[in-house]
C-alpha positions in Angstrom: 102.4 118.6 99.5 105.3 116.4 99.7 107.4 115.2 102.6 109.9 117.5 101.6 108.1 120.5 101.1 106.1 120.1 104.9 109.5 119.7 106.2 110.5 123.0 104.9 107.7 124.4 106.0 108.4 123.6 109.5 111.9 124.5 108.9 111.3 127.8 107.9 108.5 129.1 110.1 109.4 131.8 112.7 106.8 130.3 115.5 107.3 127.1 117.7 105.7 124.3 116.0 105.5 121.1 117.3 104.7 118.2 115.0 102.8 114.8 116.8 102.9 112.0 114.5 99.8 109.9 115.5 99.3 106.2 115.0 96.1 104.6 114.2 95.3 101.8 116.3 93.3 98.9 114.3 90.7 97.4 115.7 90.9 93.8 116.8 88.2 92.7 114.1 90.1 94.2 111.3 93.2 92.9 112.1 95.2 90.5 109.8 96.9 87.4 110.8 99.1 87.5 107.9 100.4 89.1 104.9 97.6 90.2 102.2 97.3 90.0 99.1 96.0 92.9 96.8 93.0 92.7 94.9 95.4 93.9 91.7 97.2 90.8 92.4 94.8 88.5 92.7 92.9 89.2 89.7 95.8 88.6 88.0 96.4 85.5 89.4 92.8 84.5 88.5 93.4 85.3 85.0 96.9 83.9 84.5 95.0 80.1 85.5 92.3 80.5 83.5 94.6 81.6 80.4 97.1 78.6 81.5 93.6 76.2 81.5 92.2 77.6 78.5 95.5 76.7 76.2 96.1 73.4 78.3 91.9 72.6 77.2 92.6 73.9 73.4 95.5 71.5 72.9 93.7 68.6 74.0 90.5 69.2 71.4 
């Protein structure tokens, strides 16, 4: 379902619904220190240097 459609849902019921919105807490080891990077992004990365080392090796044969 989508936001929208839950929120209509809620809307349109005739009992008293209450809706808790519940955070997860991370734990301490799987906490990061800074931004990440995705694994989407960095194999592209990867492959952009080794593209960029491969011509920049060709040209010097």
């Amino acid at each position: 379902m989508t936001h929208l459609e839950v929120v209509e849902v809620f809307r349109n019921s005739g009992d008293e619904v209450v809706l808790q919105v519940v955070k997860k807490i991370r734990d301490k080891n799987n906490q990061s220190n800074g931004p990440t990077i995705s694994p989407l992004v960095l194999t592209a990365l990867v492959v952009v240097v080794a593209i960029f080392g491969y011509v920049k090796y060709r040209h010097r044969s």
